[in-house]
CHARMM internal coordinates of N, CA and C (Angstrom, degrees):
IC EDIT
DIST 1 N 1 CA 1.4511
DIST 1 CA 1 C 1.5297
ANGL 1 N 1 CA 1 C 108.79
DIST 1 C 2 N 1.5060
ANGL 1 CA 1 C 2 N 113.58
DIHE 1 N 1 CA 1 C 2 N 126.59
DIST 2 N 2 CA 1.1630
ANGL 1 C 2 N 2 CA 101.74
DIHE 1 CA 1 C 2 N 2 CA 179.65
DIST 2 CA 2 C 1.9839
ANGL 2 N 2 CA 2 C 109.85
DIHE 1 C 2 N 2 CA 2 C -121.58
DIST 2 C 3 N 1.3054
ANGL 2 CA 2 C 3 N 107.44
DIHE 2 N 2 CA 2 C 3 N 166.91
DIST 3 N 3 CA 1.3933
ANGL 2 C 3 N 3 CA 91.46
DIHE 2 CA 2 C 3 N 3 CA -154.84
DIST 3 CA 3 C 2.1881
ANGL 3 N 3 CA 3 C 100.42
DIHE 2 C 3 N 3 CA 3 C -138.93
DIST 3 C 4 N 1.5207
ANGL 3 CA 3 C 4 N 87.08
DIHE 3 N 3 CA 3 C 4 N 114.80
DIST 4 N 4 CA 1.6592
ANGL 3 C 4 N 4 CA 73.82
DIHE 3 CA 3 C 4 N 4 CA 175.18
DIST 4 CA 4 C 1.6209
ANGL 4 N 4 CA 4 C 140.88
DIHE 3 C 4 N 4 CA 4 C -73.73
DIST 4 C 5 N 1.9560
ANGL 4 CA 4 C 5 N 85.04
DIHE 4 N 4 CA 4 C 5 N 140.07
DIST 5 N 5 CA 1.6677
ANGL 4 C 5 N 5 CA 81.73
DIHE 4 CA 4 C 5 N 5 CA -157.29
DIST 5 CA 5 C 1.6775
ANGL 5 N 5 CA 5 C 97.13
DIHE 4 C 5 N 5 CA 5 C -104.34
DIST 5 C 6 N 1.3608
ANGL 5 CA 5 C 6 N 114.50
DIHE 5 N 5 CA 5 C 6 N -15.06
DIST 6 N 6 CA 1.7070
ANGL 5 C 6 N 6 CA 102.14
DIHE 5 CA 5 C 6 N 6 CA 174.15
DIST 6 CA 6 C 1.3339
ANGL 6 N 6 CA 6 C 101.02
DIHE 5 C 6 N 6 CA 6 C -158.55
DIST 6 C 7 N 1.0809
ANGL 6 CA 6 C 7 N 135.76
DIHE 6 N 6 CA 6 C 7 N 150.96
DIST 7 N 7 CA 1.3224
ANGL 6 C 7 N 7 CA 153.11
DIHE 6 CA 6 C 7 N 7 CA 165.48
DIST 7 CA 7 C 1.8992
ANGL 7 N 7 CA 7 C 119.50
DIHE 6 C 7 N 7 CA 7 C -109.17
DIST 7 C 8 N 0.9978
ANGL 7 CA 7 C 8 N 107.69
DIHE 7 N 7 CA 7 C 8 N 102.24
DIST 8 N 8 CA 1.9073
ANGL 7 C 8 N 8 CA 117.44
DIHE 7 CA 7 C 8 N 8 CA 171.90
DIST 8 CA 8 C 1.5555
ANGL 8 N 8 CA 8 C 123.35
DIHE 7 C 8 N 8 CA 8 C -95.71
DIST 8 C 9 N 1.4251
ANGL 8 CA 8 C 9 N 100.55
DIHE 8 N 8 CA 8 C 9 N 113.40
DIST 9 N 9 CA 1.4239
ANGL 8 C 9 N 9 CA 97.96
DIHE 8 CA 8 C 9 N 9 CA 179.10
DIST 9 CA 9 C 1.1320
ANGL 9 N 9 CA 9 C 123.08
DIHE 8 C 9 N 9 CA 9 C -79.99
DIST 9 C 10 N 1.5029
ANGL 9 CA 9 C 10 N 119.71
DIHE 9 N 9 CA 9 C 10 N -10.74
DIST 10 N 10 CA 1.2699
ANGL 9 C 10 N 10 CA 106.67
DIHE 9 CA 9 C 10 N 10 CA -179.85
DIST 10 CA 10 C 1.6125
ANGL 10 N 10 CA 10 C 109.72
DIHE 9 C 10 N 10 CA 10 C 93.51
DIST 10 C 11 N 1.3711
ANGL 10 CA 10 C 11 N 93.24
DIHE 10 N 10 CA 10 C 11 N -168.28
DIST 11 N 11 CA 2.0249
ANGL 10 C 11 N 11 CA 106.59
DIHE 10 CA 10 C 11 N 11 CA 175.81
DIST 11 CA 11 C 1.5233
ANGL 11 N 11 CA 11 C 103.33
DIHE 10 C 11 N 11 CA 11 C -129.58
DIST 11 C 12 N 1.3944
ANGL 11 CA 11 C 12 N 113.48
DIHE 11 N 11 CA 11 C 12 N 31.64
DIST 12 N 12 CA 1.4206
ANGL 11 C 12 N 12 CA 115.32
DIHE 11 CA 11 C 12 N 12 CA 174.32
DIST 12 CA 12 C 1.7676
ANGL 12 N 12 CA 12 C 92.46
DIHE 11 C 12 N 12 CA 12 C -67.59
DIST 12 C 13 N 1.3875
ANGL 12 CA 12 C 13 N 104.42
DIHE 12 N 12 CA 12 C 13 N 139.37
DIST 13 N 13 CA 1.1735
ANGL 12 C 13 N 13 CA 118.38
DIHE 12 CA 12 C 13 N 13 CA 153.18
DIST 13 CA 13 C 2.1127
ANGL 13 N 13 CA 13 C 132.45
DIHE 12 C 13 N 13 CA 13 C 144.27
DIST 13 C 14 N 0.9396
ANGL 13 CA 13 C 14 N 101.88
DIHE 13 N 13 CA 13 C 14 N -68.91
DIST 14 N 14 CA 1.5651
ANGL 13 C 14 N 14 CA 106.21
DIHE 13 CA 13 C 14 N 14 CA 174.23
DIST 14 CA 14 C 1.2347
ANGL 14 N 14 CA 14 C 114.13
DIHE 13 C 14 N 14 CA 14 C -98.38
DIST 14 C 15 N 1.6472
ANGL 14 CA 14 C 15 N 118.35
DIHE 14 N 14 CA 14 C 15 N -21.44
DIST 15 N 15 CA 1.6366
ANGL 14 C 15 N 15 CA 112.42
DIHE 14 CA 14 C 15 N 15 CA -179.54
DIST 15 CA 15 C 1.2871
ANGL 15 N 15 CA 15 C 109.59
DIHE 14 C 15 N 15 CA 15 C -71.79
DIST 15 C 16 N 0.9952
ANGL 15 CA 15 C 16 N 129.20
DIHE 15 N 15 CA 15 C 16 N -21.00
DIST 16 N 16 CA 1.7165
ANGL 15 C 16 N 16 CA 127.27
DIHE 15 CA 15 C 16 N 16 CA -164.96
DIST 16 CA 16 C 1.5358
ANGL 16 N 16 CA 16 C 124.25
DIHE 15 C 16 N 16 CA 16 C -140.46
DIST 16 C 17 N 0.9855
ANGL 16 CA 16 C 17 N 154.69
DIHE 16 N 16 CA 16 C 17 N 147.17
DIST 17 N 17 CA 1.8067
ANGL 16 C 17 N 17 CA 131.89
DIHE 16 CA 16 C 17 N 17 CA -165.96
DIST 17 CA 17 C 1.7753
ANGL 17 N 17 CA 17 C 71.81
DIHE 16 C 17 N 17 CA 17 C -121.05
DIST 17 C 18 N 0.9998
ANGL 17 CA 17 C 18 N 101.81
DIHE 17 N 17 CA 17 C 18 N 147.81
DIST 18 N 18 CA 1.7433
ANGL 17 C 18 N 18 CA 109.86
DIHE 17 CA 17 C 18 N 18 CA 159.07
DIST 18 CA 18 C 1.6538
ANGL 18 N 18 CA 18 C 89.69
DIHE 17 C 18 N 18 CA 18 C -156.00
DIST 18 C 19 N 1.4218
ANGL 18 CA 18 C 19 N 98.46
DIHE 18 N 18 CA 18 C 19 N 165.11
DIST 19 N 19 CA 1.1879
ANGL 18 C 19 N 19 CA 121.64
DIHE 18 CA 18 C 19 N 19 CA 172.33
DIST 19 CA 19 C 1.5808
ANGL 19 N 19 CA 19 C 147.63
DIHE 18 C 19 N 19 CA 19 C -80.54
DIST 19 C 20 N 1.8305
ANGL 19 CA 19 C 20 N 85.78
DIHE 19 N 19 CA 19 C 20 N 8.21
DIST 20 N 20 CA 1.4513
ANGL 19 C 20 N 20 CA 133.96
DIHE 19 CA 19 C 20 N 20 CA -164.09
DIST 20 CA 20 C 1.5474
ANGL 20 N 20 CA 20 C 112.43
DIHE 19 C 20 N 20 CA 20 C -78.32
DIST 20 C 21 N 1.1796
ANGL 20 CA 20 C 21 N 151.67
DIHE 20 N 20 CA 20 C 21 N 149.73
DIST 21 N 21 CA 1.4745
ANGL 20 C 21 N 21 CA 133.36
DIHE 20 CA 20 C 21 N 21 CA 176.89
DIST 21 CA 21 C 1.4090
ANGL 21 N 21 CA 21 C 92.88
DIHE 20 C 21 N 21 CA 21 C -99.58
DIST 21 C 22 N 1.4046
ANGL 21 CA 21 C 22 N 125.51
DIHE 21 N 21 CA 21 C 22 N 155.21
DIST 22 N 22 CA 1.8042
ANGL 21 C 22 N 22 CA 133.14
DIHE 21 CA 21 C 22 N 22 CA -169.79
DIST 22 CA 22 C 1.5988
ANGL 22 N 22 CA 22 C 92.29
DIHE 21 C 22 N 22 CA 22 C -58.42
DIST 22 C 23 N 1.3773
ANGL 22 CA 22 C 23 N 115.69
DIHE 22 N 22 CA 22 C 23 N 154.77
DIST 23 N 23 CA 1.5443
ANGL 22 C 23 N 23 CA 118.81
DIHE 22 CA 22 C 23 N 23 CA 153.13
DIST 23 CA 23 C 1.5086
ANGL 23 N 23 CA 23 C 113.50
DIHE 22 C 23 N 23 CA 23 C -128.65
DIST 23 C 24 N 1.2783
ANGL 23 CA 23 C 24 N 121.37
DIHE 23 N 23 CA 23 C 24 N 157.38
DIST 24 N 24 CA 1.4477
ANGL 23 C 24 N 24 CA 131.47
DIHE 23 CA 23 C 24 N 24 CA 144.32
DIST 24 CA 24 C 1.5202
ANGL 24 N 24 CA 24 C 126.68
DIHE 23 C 24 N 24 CA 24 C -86.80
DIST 24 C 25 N 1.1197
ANGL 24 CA 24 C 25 N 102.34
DIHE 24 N 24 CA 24 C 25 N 159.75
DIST 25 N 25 CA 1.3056
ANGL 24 C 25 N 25 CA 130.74
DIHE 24 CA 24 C 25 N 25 CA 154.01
DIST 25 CA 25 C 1.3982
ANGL 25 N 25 CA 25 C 122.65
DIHE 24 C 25 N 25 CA 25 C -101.23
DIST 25 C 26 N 1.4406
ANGL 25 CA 25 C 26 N 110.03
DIHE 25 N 25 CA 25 C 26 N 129.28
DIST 26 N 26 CA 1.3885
ANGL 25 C 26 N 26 CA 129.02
DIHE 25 CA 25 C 26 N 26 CA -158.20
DIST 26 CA 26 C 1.2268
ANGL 26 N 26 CA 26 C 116.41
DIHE 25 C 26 N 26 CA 26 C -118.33
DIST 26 C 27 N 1.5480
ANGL 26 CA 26 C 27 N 128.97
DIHE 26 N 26 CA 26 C 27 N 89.49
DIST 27 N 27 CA 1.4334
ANGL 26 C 27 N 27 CA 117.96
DIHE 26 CA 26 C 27 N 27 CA -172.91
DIST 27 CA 27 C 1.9819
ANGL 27 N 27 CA 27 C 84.19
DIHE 26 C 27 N 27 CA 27 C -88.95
DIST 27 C 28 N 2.1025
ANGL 27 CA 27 C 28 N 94.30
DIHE 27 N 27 CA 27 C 28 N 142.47
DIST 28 N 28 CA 1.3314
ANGL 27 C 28 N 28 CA 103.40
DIHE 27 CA 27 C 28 N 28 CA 139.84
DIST 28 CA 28 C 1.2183
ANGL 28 N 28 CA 28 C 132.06
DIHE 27 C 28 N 28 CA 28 C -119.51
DIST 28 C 29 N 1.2857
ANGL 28 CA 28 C 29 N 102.73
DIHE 28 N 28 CA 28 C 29 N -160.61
DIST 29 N 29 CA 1.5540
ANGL 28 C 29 N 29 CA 108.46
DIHE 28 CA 28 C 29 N 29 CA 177.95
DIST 29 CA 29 C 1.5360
ANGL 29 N 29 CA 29 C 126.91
DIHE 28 C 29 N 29 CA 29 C -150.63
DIST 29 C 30 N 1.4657
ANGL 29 CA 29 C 30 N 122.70
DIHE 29 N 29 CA 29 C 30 N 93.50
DIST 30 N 30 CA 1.2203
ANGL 29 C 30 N 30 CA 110.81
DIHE 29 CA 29 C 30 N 30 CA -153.84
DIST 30 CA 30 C 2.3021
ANGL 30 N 30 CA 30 C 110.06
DIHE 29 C 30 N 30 CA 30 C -82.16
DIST 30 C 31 N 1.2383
ANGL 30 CA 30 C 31 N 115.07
DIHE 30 N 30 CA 30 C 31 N -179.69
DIST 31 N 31 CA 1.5291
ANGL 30 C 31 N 31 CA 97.47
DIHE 30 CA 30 C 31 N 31 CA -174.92
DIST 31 CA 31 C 1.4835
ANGL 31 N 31 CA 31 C 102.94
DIHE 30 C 31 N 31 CA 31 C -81.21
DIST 31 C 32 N 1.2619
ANGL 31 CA 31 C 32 N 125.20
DIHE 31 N 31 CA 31 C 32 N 49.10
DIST 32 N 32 CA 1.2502
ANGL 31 C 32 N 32 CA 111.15
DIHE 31 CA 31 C 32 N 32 CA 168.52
DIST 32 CA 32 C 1.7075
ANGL 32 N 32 CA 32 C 100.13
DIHE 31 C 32 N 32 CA 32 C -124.73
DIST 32 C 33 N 1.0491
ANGL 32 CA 32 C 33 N 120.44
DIHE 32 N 32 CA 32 C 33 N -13.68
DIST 33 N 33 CA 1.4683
ANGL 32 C 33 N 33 CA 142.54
DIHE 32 CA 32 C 33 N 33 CA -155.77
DIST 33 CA 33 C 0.7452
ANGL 33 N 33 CA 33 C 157.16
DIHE 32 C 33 N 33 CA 33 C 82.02
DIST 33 C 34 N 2.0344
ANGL 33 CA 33 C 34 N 102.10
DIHE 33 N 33 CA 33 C 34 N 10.61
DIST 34 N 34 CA 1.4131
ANGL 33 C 34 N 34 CA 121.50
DIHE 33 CA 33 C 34 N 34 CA -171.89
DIST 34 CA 34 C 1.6148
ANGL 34 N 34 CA 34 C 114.42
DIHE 33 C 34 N 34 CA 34 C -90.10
DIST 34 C 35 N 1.0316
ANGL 34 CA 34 C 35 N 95.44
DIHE 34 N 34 CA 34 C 35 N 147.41
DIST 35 N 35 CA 2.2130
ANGL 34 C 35 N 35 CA 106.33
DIHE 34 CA 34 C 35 N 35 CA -170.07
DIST 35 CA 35 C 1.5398
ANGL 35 N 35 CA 35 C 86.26
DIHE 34 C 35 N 35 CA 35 C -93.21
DIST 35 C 36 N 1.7109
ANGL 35 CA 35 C 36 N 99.78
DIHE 35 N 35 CA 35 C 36 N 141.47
DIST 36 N 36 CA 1.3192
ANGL 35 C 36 N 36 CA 108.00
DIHE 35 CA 35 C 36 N 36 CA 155.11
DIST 36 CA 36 C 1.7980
ANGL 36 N 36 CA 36 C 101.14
DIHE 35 C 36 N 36 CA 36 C -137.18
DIST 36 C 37 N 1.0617
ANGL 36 CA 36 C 37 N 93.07
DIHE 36 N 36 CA 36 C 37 N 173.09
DIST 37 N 37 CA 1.9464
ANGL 36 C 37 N 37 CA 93.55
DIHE 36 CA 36 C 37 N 37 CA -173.52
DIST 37 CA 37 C 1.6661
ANGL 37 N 37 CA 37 C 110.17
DIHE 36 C 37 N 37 CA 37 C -121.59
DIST 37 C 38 N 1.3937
ANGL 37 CA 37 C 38 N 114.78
DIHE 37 N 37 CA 37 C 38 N 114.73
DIST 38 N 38 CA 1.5166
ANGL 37 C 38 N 38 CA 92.77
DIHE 37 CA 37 C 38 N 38 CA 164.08
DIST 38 CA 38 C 2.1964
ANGL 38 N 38 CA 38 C 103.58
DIHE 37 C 38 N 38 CA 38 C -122.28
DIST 38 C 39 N 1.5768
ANGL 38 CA 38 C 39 N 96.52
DIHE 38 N 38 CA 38 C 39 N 161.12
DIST 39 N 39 CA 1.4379
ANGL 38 C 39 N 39 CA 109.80
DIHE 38 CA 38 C 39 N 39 CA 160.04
DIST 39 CA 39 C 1.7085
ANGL 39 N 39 CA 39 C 109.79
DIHE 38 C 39 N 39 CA 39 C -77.43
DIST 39 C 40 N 1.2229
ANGL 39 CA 39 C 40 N 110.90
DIHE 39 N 39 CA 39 C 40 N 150.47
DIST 40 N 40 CA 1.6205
ANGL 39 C 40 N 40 CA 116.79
DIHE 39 CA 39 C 40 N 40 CA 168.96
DIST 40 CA 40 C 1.8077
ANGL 40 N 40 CA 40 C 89.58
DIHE 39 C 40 N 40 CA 40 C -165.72
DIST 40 C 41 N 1.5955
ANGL 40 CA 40 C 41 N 98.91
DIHE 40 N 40 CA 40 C 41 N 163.12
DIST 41 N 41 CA 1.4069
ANGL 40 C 41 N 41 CA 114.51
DIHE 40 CA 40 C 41 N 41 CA -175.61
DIST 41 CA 41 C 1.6320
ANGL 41 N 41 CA 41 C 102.39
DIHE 40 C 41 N 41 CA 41 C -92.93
DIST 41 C 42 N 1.0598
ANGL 41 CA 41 C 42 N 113.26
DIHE 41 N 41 CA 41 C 42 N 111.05
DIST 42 N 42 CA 1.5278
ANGL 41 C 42 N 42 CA 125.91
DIHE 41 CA 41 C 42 N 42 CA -176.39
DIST 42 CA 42 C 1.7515
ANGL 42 N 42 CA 42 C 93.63
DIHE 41 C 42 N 42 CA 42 C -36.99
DIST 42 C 43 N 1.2909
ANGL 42 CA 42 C 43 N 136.42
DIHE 42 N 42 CA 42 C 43 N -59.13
DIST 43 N 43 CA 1.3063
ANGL 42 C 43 N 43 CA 118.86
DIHE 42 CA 42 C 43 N 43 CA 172.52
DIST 43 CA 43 C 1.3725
ANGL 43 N 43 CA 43 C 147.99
DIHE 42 C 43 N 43 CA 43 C -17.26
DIST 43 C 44 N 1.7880
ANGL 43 CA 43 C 44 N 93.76
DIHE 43 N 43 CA 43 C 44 N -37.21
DIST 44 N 44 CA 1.3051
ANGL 43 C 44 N 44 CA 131.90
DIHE 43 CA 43 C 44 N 44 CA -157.06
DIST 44 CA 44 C 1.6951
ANGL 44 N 44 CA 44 C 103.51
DIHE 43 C 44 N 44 CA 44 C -96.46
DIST 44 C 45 N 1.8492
ANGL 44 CA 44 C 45 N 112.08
DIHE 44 N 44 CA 44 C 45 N -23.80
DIST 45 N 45 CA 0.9618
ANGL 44 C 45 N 45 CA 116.08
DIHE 44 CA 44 C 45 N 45 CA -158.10
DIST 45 CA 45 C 1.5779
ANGL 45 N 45 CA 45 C 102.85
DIHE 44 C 45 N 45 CA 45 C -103.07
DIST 45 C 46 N 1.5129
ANGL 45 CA 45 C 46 N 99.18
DIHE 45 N 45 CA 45 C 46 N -34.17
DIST 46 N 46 CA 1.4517
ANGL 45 C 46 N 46 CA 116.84
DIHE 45 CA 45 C 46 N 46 CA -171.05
DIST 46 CA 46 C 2.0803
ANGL 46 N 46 CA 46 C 110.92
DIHE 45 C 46 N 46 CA 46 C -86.83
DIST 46 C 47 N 1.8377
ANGL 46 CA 46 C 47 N 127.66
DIHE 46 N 46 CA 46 C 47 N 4.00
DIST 47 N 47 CA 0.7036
ANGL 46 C 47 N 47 CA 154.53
DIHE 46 CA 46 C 47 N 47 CA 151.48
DIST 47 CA 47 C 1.2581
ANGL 47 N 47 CA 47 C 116.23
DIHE 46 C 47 N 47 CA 47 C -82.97
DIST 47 C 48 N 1.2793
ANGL 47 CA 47 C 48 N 140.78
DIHE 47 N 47 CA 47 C 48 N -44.10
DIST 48 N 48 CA 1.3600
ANGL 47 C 48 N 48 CA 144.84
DIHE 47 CA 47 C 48 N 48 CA 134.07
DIST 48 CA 48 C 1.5136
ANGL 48 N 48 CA 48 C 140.67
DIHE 47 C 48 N 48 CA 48 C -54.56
DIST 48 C 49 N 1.3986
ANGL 48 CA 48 C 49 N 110.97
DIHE 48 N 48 CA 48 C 49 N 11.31
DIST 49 N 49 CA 1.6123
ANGL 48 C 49 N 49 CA 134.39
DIHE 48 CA 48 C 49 N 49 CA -171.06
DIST 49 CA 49 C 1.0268
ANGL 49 N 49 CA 49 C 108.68
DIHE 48 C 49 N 49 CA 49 C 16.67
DIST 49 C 50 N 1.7336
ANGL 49 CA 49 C 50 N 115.99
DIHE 49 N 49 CA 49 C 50 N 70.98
DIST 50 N 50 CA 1.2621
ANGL 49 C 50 N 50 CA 98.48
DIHE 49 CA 49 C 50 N 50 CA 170.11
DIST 50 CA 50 C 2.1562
ANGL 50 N 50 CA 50 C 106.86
DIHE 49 C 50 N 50 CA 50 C -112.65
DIST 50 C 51 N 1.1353
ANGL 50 CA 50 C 51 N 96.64
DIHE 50 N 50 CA 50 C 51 N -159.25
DIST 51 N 51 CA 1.7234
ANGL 50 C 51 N 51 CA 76.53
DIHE 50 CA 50 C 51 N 51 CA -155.89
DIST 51 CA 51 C 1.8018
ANGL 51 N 51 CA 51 C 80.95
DIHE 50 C 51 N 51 CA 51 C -169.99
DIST 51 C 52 N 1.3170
ANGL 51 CA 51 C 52 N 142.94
DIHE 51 N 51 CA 51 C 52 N -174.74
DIST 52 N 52 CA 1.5368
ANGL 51 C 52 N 52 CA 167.80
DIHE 51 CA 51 C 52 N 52 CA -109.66
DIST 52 CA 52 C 1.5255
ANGL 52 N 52 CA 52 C 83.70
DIHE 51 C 52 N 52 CA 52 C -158.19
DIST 52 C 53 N 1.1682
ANGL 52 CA 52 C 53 N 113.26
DIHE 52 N 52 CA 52 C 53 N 109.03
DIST 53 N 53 CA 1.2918
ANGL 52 C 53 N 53 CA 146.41
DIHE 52 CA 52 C 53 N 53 CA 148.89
DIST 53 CA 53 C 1.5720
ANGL 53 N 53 CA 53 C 109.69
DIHE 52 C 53 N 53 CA 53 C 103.69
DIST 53 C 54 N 1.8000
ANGL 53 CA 53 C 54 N 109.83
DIHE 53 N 53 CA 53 C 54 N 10.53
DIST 54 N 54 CA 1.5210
ANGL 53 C 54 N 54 CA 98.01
DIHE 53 CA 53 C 54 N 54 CA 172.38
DIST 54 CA 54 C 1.8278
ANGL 54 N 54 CA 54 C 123.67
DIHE 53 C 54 N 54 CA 54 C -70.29
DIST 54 C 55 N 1.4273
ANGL 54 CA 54 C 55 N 109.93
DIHE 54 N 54 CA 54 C 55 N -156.45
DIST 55 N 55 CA 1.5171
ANGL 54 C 55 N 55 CA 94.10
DIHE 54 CA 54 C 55 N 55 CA 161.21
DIST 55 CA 55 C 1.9910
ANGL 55 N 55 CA 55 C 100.93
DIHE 54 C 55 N 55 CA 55 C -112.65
DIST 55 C 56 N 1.1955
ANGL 55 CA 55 C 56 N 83.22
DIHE 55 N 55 CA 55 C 56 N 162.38
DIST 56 N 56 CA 1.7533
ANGL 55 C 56 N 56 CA 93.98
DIHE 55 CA 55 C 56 N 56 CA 173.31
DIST 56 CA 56 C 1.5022
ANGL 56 N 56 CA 56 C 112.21
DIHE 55 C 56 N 56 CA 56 C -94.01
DIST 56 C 57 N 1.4699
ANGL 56 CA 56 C 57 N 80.61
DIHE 56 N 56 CA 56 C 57 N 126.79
DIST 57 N 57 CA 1.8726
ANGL 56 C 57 N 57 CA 87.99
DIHE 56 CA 56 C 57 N 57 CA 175.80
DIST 57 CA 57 C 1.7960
ANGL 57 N 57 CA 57 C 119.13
DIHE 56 C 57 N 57 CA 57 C -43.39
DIST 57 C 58 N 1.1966
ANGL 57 CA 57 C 58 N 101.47
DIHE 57 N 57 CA 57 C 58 N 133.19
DIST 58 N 58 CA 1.7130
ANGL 57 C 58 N 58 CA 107.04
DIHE 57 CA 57 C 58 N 58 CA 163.64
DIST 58 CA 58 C 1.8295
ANGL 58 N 58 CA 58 C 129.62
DIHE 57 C 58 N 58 CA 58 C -40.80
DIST 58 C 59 N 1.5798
ANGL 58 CA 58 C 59 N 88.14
DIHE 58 N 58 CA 58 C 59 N -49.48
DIST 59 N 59 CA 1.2245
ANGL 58 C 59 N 59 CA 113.31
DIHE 58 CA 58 C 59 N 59 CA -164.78
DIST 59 CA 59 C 1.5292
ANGL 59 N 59 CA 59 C 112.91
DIHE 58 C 59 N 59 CA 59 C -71.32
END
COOR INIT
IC SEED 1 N 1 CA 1 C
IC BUILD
């Protein structure tokens, strides 16, 4: 089970128009204490309510 410990948005936004949807960066944290990092489209994340200290989906 791994469990989010911070979410970074970055500087996506007014400097650049792309055609890209915004993403995050996803630090976790599994119960052993090791960090792993994934990208996801903040859309994707904020449709799935996830938020700093939930768990991360399996799937």
């Amino acid at each position: 089970m791994k469990t989010i410990k911070h979410i970074f948005d970055g500087d996506f936004g007014c400097e650049e128009k792309t055609n890209n949807k915004p993403t995050v960066s996803v630090t976790l944290i599994d119960e052993n204490g090791t960090e792993s990092y994934v990208t996801v489209e903040d859309e994707w994340l904020t449709a799935n309510n996830l938020n700093i200290g939930d768990t991360w989906p399996t799937d």
